[in-house]
N, C-alpha and C positions, 0 to 999 in steps of 0.2 A: 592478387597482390595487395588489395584495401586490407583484405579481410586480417592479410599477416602483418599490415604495418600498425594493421590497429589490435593486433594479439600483443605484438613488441611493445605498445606505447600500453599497454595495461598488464603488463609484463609484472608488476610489482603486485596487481589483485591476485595473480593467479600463485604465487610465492606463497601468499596471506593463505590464499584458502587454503593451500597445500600443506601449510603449518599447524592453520586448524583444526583441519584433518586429521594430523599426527599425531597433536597434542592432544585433541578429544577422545582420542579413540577409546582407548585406556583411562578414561580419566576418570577419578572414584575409586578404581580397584586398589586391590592392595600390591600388589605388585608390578600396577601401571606398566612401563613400558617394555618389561623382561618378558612381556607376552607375548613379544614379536619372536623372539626368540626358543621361547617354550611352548610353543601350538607345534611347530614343526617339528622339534625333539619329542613333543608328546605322539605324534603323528607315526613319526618313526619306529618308537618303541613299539604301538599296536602292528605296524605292520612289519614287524620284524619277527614279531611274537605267533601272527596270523600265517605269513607266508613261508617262515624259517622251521617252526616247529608245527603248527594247524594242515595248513595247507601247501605243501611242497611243489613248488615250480621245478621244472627241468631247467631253469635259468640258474646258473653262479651266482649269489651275491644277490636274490632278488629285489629284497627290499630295498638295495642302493640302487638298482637297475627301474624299481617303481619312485623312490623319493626323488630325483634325479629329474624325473618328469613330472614328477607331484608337484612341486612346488609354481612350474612355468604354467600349471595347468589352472592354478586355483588363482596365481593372478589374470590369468585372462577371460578364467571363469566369472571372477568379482567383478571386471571390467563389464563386462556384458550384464550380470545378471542388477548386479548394485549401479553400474551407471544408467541404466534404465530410466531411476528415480530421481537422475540428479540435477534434474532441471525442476521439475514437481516438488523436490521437496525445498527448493529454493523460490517458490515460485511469487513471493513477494519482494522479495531483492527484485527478479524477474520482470513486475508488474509496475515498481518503484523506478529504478535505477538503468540508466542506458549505459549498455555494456556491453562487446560482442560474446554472445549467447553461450560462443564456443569454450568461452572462460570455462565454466562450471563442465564438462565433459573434462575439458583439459586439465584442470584440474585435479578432479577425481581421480584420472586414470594413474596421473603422474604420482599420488598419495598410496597411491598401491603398488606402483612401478620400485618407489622407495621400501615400502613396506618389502615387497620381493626380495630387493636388494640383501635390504639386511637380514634377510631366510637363508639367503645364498652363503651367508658368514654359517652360518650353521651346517651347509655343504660341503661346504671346502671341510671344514671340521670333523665331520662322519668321516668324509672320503680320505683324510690322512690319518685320522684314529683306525679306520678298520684297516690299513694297510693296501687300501686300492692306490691311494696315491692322486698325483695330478702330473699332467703334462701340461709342460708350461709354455710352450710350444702351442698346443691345441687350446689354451685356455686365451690366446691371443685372437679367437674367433667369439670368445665369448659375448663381448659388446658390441660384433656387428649382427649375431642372433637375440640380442637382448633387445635391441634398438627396431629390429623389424617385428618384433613379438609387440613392444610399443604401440607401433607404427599400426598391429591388427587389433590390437585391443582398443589404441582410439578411435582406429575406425566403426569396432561396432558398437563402442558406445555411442560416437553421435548418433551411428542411428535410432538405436533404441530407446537414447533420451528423446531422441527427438518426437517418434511414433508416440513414446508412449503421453507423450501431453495431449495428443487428440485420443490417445485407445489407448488406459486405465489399465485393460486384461490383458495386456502386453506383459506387463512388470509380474505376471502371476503366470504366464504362458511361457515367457522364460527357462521358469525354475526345471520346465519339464524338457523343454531344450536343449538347456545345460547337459542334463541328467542323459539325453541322447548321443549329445553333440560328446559326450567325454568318453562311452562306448565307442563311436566310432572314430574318435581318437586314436591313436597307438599308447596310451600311456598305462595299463595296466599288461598290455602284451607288447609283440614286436610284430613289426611291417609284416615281416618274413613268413608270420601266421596267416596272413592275412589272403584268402584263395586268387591263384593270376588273376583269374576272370572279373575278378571285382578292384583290380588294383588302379584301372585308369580312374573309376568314379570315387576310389580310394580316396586319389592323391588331388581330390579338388578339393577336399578338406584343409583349407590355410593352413589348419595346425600340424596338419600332419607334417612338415618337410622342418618344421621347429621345434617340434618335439625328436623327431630324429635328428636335427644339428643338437640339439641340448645331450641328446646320449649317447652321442660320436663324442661329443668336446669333457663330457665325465665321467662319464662306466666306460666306454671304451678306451677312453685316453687317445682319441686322435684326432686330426682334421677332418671336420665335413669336409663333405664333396662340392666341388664347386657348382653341380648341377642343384646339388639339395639346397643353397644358399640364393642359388640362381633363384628357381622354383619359388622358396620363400618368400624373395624379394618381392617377383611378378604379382605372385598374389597379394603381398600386404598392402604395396601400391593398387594396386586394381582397387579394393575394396577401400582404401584411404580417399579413391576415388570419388566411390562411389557417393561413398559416409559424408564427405565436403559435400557436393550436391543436393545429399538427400537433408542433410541440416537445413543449408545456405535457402531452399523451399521452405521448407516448413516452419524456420525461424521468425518468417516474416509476423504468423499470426500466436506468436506464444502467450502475449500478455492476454488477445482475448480468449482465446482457451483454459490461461489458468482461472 
């Protein structure tokens, strides 16, 4: 309870960096911030071109079937692989200024959370240009799978920022994780491929039951199941868990580490 009355009373830092964040990002280019919106239309067209015409799925409509889950996958992927460093690469702030710690995890996640958002403007947009449509009905589940996808992405950023201040080849051991961790996803295939026998140690995968509400609620056009939301739930807390504890440790000695 300290920990969130002193997140609330520094409620305005975490705004700041989150703006910083937005504003930097793009900052120099010639086309600054249309790039939130043109990675993913670029994104789209390759795999439209790769799996519609190259290589043919048995799936309807693949590439919406893969974009759909593309987009929830590369914020959670950034959350992990880029929140790693985002206590390190702030680490004079860190060293300088008394703040809870948790600022800069929270932060960052929430600056991609945004960034996601406005990808999604470019979803809606495929899905009623190519004639799939939306159910408006089923798109009423969308922010309580948005807010739990959140809720796993903060969690493994604090831990990862946090490790990686004492252990460097974290932020580099990641990248091969990710590169795992997105295979054993469902987001290039579906659940339904996936052999019985492997389905229990499947569905311990967080993302799994959030990638399947993200393509009930857009490719299929309906409500997740309230098992699958259940499921989501249980894990993002478990690991929201855990992530609070393993920070709230290792916080204690960050200034002498950096």
């Amino acid at each position: 309870m300290n920990t969130l009355k002193e997140l609330y009373a520094y409620r305005e830092m975490i705004f700041s960096l989150v703006r910083r964040d937005l504003n930097g990002r793009y900052k120099g280019s010639a086309l600054g911030f249309l790039w939130t919106f043109i990675n993913p239309l670029l994104q789209l067209g390759v795999y439209t071109m790769v799996f519609s015409v190259i290589m043919r799925s048995g799936i309807e409509d693949y590439y919406l079937f893969l974009f759909v889950a593309l987009i929830p996958w590369i914020f959670f992927n950034t959350s992990l692989s880029g929140g790693a460093s985002c206590i390190w690469s702030q680490k004079e702030m860190v060293k300088k200024i008394y703040f809870p710690r948790e600022v800069l995890p929270i932060a960052f996640v929430t600056s991609q959370f945004v960034n996601m958002l406005l990808s999604f403007l470019v979803i809606f947009a495929v899905l009623v240009l190519s004639g799939k449509g939306l159910n408006p009905i089923a798109l009423l589940y969308l922010p309580i799978i948005m807010i739990v996808e959140y809720i796993l992405s903060l969690s493994v950023a604090l831990i990862s920022s946090a490790i990686t201040v004492y252990l460097r080849d974290v932020e580099y051991i990641l990248g091969i994780v990710t590169m795992a961790w997105q295979f054993l996803t469902p987001v290039m295939y579906s659940v339904d491929m996936v052999p019985e026998k492997f389905r229990t140690i499947f569905n311990l995968n967080p993302m799994t039951p959030i990638i399947v509400a993200y393509r009930d609620i857009l490719y299929y056009k309906k409500a997740p199941e309230i098992e699958t939301l259940a499921h989501a739930w249980f894990l993002g807390l478990a690991l929201l868990l855990i992530g609070l504890v393993t920070f709230s440790k290792l916080k204690r000695h960050f200034a002498e580490e950096l």
